[in-house]
C-alpha positions in Angstrom: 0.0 0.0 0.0 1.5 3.6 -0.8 1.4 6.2 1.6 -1.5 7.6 0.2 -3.7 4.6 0.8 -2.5 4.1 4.4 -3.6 7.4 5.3 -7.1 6.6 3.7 -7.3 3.8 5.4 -6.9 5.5 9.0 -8.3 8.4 8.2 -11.5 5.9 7.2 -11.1 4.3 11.2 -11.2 7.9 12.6 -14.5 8.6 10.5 -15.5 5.2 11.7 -14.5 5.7 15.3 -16.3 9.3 15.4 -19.4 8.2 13.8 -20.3 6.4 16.9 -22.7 8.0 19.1 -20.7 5.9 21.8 -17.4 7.1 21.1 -18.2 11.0 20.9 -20.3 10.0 24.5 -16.6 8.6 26.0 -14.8 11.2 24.4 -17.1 13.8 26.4 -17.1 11.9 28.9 -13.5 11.9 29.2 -13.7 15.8 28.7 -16.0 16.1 31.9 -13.8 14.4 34.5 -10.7 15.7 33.0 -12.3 18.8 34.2 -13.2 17.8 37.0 -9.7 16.9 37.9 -8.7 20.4 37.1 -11.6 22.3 39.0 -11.6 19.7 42.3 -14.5 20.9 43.2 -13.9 24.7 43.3 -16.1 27.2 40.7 -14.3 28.3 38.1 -14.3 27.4 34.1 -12.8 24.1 34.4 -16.3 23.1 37.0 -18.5 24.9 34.3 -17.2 23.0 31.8 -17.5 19.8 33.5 -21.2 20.9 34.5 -22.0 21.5 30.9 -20.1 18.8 29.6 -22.0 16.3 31.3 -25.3 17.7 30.7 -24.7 17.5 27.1 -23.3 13.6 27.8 -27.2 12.9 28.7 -28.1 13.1 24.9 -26.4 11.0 23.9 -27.7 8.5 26.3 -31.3 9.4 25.2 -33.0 5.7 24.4 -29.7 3.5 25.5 -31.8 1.6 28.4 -33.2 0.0 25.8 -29.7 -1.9 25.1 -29.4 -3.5 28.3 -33.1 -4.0 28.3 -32.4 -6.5 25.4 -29.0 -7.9 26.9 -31.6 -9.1 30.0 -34.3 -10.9 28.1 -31.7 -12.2 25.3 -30.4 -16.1 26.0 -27.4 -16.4 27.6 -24.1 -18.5 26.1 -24.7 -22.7 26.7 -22.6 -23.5 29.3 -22.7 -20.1 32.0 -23.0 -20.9 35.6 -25.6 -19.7 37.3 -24.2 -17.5 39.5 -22.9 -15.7 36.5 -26.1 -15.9 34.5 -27.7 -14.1 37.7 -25.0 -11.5 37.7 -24.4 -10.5 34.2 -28.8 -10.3 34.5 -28.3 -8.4 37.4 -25.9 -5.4 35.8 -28.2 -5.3 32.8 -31.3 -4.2 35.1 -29.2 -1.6 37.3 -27.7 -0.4 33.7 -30.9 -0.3 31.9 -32.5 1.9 34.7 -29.6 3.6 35.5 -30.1 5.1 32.3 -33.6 5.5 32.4 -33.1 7.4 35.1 -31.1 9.3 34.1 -33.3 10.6 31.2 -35.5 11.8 34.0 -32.2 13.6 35.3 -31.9 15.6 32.0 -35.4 16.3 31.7 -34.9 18.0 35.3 -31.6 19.9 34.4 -33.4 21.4 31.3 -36.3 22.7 33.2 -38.6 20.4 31.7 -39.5 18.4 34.8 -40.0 21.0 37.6 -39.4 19.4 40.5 -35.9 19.6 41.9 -35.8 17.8 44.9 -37.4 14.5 43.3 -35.0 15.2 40.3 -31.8 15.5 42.8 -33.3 12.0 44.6 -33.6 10.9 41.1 -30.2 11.0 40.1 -28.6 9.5 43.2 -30.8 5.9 43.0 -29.5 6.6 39.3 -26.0 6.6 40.7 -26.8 3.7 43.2 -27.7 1.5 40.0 -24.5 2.5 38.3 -22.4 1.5 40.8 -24.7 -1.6 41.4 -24.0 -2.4 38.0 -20.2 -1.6 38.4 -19.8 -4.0 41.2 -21.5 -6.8 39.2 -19.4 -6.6 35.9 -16.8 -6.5 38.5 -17.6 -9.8 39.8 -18.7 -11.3 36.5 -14.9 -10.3 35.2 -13.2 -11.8 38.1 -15.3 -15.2 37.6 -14.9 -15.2 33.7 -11.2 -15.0 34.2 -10.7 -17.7 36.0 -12.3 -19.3 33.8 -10.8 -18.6 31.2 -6.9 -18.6 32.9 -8.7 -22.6 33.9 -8.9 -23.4 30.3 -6.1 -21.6 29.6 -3.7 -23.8 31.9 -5.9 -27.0 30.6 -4.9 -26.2 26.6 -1.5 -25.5 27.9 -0.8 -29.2 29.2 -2.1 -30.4 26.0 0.0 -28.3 24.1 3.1 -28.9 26.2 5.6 -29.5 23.3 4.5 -27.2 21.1 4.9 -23.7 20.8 0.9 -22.4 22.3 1.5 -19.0 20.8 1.1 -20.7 17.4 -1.7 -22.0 18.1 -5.2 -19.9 17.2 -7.4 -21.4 20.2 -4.3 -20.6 22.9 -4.1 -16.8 20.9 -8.0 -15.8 21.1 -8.1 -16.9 24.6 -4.7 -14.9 25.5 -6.5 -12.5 23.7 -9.9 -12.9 26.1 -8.1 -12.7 28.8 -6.5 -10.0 28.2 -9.9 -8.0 27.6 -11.7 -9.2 30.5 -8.8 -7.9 32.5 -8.8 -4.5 31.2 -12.9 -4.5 31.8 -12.4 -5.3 35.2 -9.6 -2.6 35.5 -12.5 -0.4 34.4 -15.3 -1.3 36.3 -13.0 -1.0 39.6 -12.6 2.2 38.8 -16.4 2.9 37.9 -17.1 1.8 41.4 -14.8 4.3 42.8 -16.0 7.4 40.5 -19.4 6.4 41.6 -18.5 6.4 45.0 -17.1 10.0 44.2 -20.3 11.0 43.0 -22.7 10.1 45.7 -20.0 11.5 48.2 -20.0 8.4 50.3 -16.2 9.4 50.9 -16.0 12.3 50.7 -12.5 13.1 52.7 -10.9 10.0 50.5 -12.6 9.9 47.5 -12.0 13.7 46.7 -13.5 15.9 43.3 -9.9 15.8 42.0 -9.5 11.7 43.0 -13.0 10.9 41.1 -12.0 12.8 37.6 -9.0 11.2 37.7 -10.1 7.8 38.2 -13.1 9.0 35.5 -10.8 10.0 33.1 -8.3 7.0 33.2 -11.9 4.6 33.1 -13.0 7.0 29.9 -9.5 6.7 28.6 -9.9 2.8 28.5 -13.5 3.5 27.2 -12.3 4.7 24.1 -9.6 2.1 23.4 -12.1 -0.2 23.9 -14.4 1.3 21.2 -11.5 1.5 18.4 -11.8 -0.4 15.3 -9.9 -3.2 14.1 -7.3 -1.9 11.9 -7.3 -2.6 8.2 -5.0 -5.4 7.3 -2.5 -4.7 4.1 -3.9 -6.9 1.2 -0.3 -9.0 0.1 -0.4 -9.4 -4.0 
């Protein structure tokens, strides 16, 4: 490929990347607790900007329960446990009305819903579900990796004079692994950012320790979202 073509190409993953109402949310979303990193709490642009910033978040999240909503009727994989099953069920509901919710939130924040106090109470059992959800794809992480590092070690004795990194099964689930632990790196540090937010520590978990904790989890957000690259065609 000339150079020409290779800048196509990635210029065609950054119009990819950016077309995604999820992306531009993480990007934002990265935005807001940078600036609240910045502000740590005190007035100033950097807290207006975080204020704004994730006000405009809420759009994009207009409609989203509907997502998880789906993930908790759909059939699970042949073969979960049960206590997983239950878990990964469990984060869809807190996520699917966590986001509900949090439409209500925005409707408040615009001055379409009138009530203040119910829209404040609102948006903390919105919280509550978000870090409910959190702590189960926390859990669900820590199981599905020992699963996986299970089979892992059971394909390695199988493959014992051979070299495993050649082989595609051992690769995909290096490759597994290797997701799930970056997920439950994340949702770790949801828990804490949501912790932030509902000022259930408030002398540890500070303004400046939540956006910084929200900004590295909206960092990984974004990796997570990239697309594959585009593999050179060989003649």
């Amino acid at each position: 490929m000339s150079t020409l073509d290779v800048a196509r190409a990635e210029l065609a993953l950054v119009v990819l990347y950016l077309n995604k109402a999820e992306a531009r949310d993480k990007i934002c979303r990265a935005i807001q607790y940078g600036s609240k990193f910045v502000s740590n709490g005190e007035t100033g642009t950097a807290q207006n900007v975080d204020k704004s910033t994730s006000l405009a978040r809420k759009v994009f999240r207009l409609f989203k329960f509907v997502n998880d909503l789906h993930a908790l009727i759909s059939p699970t994989a042949p073969g979960t446990p049960l206590p997983l099953i239950l878990l990964g069920k469990s984060k869809n509901a807190l996520l699917s009305t966590f986001l509900f919710l949090d439409q209500i939130v925005w409707l408040g924040r615009t001055g379409i819903y009138k009530n203040k106090e119910k829209t404040e109470l609102i948006g903390r059992m919105s919280l509550f579900c978000w870090m409910g959800s959190s702590i189960c794809t926390t859990l669900v992480e820590i199981a599905e990796l020992g699963r996986l590092s299970a089979s892992k070690k059971k394909l390695e004795k199988e493959l014992k004079n051979t070299n495993k990194y050649k082989n595609e099964l051992y690769r995909s689930k290096l490759q597994k692994s290797n997701e799930r632990s970056i997920a439950l790196v994340k949702a770790g540090m949801d828990i804490v950012v949501a912790v932030g937010l509902l000022q259930l520590a408030p002398k540890k978990v500070t303004p400046r320790v939540t956006g910084a904790f929200g900004f590295v989890s909206s960092f990984i957000s974004c990796y997570q979202l990239l697309p594959s690259p585009v593999k050179a065609k060989t003649p």
